[in-house]
C-alpha positions, -999 to +999 in steps of 0.1 A: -502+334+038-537+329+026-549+304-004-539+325-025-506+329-021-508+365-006-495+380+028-521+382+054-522+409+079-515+395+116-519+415+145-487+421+172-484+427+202-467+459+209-428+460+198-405+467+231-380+494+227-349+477+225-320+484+247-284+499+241-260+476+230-224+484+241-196+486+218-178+456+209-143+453+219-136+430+189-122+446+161-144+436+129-126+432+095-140+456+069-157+436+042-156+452+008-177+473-008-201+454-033-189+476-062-153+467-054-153+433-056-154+429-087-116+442-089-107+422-064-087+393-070-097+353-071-086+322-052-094+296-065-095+264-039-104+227-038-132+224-007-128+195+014-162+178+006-168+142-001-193+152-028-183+136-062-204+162-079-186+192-064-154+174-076-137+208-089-123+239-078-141+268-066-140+303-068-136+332-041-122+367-035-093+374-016-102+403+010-076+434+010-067+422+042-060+386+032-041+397-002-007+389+012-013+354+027-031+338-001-008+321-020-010+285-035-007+258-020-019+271+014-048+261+037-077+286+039-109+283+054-145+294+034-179+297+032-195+266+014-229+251+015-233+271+050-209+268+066-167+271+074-146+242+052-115+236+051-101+243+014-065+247-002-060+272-024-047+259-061-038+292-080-047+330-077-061+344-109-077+382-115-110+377-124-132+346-128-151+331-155-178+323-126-210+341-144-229+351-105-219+368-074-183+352-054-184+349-020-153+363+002-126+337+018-133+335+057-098+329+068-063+314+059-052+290+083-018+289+075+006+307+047+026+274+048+025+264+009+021+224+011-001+218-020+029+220-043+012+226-079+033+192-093+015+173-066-013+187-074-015+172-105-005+142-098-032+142-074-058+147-103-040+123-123-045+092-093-081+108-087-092+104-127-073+068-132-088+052-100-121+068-105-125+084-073-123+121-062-095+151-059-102+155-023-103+118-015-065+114-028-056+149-011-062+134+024-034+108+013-011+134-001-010+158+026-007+151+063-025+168+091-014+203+102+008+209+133+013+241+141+041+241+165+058+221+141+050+244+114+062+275+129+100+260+130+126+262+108+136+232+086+171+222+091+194+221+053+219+196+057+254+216+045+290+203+034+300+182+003+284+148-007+298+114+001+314+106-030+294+086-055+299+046-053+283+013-074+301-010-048+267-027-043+260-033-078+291-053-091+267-086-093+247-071-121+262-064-154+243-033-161+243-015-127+269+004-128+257+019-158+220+021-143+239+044-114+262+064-140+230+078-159+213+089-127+245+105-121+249+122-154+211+135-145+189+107-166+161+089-165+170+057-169+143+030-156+148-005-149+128-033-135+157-050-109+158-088-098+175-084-062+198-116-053+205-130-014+228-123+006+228-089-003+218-056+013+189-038-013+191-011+006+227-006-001+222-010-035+187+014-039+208+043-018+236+045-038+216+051-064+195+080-047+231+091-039+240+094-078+209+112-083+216+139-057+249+146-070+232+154-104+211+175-081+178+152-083+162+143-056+147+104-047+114+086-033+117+050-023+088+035-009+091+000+008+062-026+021+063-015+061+080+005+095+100-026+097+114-021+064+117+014+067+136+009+101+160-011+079+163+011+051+166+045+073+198+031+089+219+024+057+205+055+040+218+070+068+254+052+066+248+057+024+245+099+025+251+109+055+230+117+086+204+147+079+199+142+039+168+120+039+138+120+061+111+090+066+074+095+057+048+064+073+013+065+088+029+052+120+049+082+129+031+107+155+015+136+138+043+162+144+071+140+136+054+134+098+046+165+095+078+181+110+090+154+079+066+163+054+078+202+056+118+196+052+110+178+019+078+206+007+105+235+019+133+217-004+155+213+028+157+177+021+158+158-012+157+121-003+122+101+011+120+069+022+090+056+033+057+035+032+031+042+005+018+074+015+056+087+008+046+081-033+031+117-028+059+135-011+066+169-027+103+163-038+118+190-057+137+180-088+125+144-087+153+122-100+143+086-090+116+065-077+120+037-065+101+006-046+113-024-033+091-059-029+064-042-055+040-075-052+034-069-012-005-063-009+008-033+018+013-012-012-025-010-024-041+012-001-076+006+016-092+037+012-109+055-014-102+054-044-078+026-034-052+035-056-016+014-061+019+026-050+041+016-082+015+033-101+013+065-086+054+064-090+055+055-126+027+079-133+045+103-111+078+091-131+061+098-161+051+135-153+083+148-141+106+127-157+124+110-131+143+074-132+123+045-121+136+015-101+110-014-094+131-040-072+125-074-054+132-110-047+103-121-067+088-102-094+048-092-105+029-099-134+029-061-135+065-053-133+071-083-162+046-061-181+068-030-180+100-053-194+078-069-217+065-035-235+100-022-234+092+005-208+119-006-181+154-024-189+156-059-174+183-053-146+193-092-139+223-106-124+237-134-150+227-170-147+256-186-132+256-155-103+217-156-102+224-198-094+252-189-074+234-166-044+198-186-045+197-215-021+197-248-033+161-260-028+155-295-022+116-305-022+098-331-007+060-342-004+066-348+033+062-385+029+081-410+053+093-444+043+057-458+057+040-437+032+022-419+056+029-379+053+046-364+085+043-332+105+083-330+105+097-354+071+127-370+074+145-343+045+131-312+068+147-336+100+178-344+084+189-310+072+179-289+104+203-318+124+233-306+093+227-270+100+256-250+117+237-218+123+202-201+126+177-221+111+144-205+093+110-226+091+082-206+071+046-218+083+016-202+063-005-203+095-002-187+125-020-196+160-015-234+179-043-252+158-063-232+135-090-258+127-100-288+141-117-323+131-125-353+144-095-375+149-115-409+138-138-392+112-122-365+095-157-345+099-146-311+111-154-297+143-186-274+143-194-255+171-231-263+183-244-236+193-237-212+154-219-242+136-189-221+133-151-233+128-137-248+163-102-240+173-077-244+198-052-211+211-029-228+229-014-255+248-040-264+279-062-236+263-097-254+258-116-259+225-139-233+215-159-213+185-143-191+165-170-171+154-190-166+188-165-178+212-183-208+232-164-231+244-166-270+236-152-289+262-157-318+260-164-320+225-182-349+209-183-354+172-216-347+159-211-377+132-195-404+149-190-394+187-155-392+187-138-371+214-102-375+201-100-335+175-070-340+155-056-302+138-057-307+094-041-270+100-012-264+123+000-228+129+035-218+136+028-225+181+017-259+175+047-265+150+071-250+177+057-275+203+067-302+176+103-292+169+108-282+203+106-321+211+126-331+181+152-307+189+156-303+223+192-288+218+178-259+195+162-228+213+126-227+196+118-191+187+083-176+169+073-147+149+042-139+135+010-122+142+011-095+173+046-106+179+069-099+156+108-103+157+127-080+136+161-093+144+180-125+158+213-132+174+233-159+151+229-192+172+218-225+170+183-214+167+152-226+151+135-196+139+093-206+132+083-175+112+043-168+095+052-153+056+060-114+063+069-118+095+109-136+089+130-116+111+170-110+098+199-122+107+236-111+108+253-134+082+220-145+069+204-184+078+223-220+072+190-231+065+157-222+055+124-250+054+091-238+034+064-256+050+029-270+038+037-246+007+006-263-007-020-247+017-008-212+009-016-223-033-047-238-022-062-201-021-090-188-044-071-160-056-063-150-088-028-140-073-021-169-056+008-183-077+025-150-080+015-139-046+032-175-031+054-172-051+071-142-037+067-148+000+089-183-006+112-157-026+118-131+002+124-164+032+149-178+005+165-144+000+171-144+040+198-176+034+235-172+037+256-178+006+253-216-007+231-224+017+209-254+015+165-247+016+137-277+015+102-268+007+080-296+015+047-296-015+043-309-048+074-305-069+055-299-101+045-266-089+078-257-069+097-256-095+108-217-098+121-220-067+143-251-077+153-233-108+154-201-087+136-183-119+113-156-106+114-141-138+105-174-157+073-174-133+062-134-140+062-140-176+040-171-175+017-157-150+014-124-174+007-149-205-022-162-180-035-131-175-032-120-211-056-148-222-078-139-193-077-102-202-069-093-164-045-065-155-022-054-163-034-066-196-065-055-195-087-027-173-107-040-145-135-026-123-153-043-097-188-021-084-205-031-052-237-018-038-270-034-037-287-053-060-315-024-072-286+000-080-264-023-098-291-037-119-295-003-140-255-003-139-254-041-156-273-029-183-258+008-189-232+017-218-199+021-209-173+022-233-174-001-268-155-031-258-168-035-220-175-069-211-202-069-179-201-099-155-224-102-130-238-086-106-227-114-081-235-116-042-204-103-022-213-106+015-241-079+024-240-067-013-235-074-052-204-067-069-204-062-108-178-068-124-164-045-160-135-058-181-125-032-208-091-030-229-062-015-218-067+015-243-102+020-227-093+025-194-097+062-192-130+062-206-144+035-181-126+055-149-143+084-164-179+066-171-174+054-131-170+085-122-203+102-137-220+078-118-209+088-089-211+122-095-254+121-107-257+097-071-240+124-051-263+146-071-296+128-062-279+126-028-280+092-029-249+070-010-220+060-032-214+030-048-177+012-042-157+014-069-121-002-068-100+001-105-077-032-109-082-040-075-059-073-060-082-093-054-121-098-066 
């Protein structure tokens, strides 16, 4: 081309005659005719691409040859930007309101419909309220393809249900009635206060049991495998072996998916689960339920980081199913839904609820010296009265977790990053836990001291201690990479990090809260609530009347000595009304760096958005929007636009995270 824009001439070399090409043995699919496609019909699909501005469905025509294996729901292949993507088909219309030329779909992958139009929605429901995308919550809602898997028949449980039973909820007035309404095919929803001593699990699958009788099926979702392990037996016992499946992320990929097509085909009715089971596409959904709704397993850590009891009430809400929000302790959030008359309060009465909770003695730890103690004499005295199992809960695990100098109190820095010294186990030596060198010797830096003493114990250390003040007592541990989930009733002395208590037949004689002032000590909004509910679920472990001692300040124990979880949800929602945090108010935290969130600090969101920050957050700077309840929409939607013009600019996203746990 010459300067002015034209075509120049170039010479060639001579063109060589090219040579015969054979015929191709491959049979080639006919493409339409131009003038035909216009009578053709239209898929429209949902393109896997992480591009927030290509956040909607997209038009193509079904080839003649394709016509019959379209449907919705199903996983196709098509031409987009280029090249082959994977896409689900969302609905098959006849013509398009697309104004240019539609290109043809490549290739159906499958005719198995698992984009089930009610999760669909949902999906776009979850993707608008957490401000993120439809594909991003897709990749949650359905599980990878396995063919082999795929090309089976699901198995339909026959023969009569086990007849319907409220046995398990005789210790709470309205129960039976709770159970009766799911029964009679109603939605009744009800925030419950679980006691100890008692099986939830029983209780939760009787009620998925009423539901299926009135032909309604059930989701319950619970923190982890080890609670689902739990659950999946007594369901099992409950209705009978073949009516419910499990749905987790730690199942292998043809076992969740050989799951996730029983439920999608309707041969099963019943889920029980982790939180990627909120999403299962139950037919007739009757009930959903959660148990423990306060464990931070339920939040999930990827985009757009959206919360399991809200997907099920919103999911509720939709298809008008029974709700059934259950735990030892209870959140701010689930006090909310009492509070605004959204859920019944289902609470056993006061002299039952006193009843079942241990009787919690506390102590500061103190001896008669003065001097606190690693073991006080309350904790010593009631472990030597025990006649069974005994349960210590230590917030730490590890041998010593920090160290400082024994005559100084300075604490120990390693020389060579000044990181955190620690030790990992008897005879282990000192060393750094950010880079690893070892200190040994070690020298205080202040003083030069050579004595480290441990501020912080974890649950090893503690088991060296109690091993020596108990010496009859077998000294067991859970926490960390090893886990128990189960014990043998015995005289044993069970040292267990929060979340990691394993169960016992018959439930413990005793149970000992340790240094609960370390675990309130955290900068956490949560913290009360979050303590709270992990001393909550240990107590809930002991055996009928039996004794617990929590050793911290009695001021702020005392919930646990009035055994009033529900006294605690409704102060720490007052707190957060006067704060306007959720679930009072709507909260957005966006991180990315500082030349992209200044324009953001400054931008108009909706009327009543309060802007805080932007504030350094490791690598980045987080800003901070507070809005009303009532304006919640409109600030998931303003997040969203600004995502969408950065994917346009093809510029990298910024984080956004709606009401996230902690901030």
């Amino acid at each position: 081309m010459d300067d002015d824009g034209q075509l120049e001439l170039v010479s060639s070399p001579k063109p060589r005659k090219p040579k015969p090409r054979k015929p191709s043995a491959r049979k080639r699919t006919e493409r339409p005719k131009p003038e035909a496609a216009s009578v053709l019909p239209v898929a429209r699909v949902v393109v896997d691409s992480p591009l927030a501005h290509l956040d909607r469905p997209f038009d193509y025509i079904v080839p003649t040859t394709l016509d019959d294996e379209v449907v919705p729901g199903c996983r196709v292949r098509v031409r987009f930007s280029g090249r082959l993507t994977d896409a689900f088909v969302v609905d098959r219309v006849e013509t398009s309101d697309h104004e240019g030329s539609l290109a043809f779909l490549s290739k159906v992958v499958s005719t198995e419909p698992v984009l089930s139009p009610l999760v669909l929605g949902l999906c776009r429901d979850v993707a608008d309220r957490w401000a993120g995308t439809l594909n991003d919550v897709l990749r949650l809602a359905v599980p990878p393809r396995h063919a082999r898997d795929e090309a089976k028949p699901s198995q339909v449980q026959d023969g009569a249900l086990p007849p319907i039973t409220d046995d398990a909820w005789m210790s709470w007035p309205h129960g039976a009635s709770f159970v009766a309404a799911l029964a009679a095919g109603e939605r009744p929803r009800a925030c419950w206060a679980a006691l100890p001593a008692h099986e939830p699990a029983q209780a939760v699958a009787e009620a998925a049991l009423a539901a299926l009788h009135a032909g309604r099926g059930t989701i319950v979702c619970v923190p982890d495998v080890r609670d689902v392990a739990r659950w999946d037996a007594v369901f099992a016992a409950v209705l009978g072996e073949g009516r419910h499946v499990v749905l987790t992320g730690a199942q292998k990929p043809a076992e969740r998916y050989r799951s996730f097509l029983a439920v999608s085909r309707g041969a099963v009715q019943v889920v029980v689960g982790t939180r990627g089971a909120a999403f299962a596409p139950v037919a007739d959904l009757g009930l959903v339920a959660m148990f423990d709704d306060g464990d931070d397993l339920f939040a999930e850590p990827r985009a757009p980081y959206p919360h399991t009891r809200e997907i099920l009430l919103t999911r509720a809400a939709r298809e008008g199913a029974g709700v059934l929000i259950g735990g030892h302790a209870r959140t701010a959030e689930g006090q909310a839904l009492v509070e605004n008359g959204w859920c019944a309060d289902l609470v056993a009465e006061p002299v039952t609820r006193r009843l079942r909770w241990p009787t919690v003695e506390v102590t500061d730890g103190s001896v008669d010296g003065g001097a606190p103690a690693r073991l006080p004499h309350a904790v010593f005295r009631a472990i030597r009265a025990a006649d069974g199992p005994v349960l210590v809960q230590v917030p730490r695990r590890g041998y010593r977790t920090s160290l400082a100098c024994q005559r100084c109190r300075t604490p120990a820095r390693c020389t060579q990053c000044s990181g955190p010294l620690f030790q990992g186990g008897a005879g282990q030596p000192v060393a750094c836990r950010w880079c690893g060198t070892e200190a040994s010797p070690w020298s205080c830096r202040e003083c030069g001291g050579d004595q480290p003493r441990s501020p912080v114990v974890g649950q090893l250390r503690t088991a060296e201690e109690y091993a020596k003040a108990f010496p009859e007592h077998e000294i067991v541990t859970s926490g960390g990479d090893s886990v128990l989930d189960t014990i043998v009733p015995s005289r044993v002395i069970v040292l267990a990090t929060p979340g990691a208590e394993p169960h016992t037949s018959g439930g413990y004689a005793l149970v000992v809260l340790m240094d609960t002032s370390l675990m309130l000590a955290r900068d956490d909004v949560r913290v009360v609530e979050e303590s709270h509910r992990r001393w909550f679920n240990a107590l809930a472990l002991a055996r009928e009347t039996a004794p617990a001692v929590a050793v911290g300040d009695p001021a702020a124990l005392q919930a646990l000595v009035r055994a009033d979880p529900i006294g605690l949800a409704s102060r720490e929602l007052a707190g957060r009304a006067e704060t306007h945090l959720p679930p009072v108010g709507r909260l957005a935290t966006v991180d990315g760096p500082a030349d992209v969130l200044g324009p953001l600090a400054t931008r108009e969101w909706t009327p009543n958005t309060e802007i805080l920050g932007p504030v350094p957050v490791d690598d980045l700077e987080r800003l901070v929007l507070r809005a009303p309840r009532r304006e919640g929409a409109a600030l998931a939607s303003a997040l969203q636009d600004v995502q969408a013009e950065r994917s346009a600019d093809k510029l990298p996203p910024v984080r956004v995270r709606i009401d996230p746990l902690t901030f």
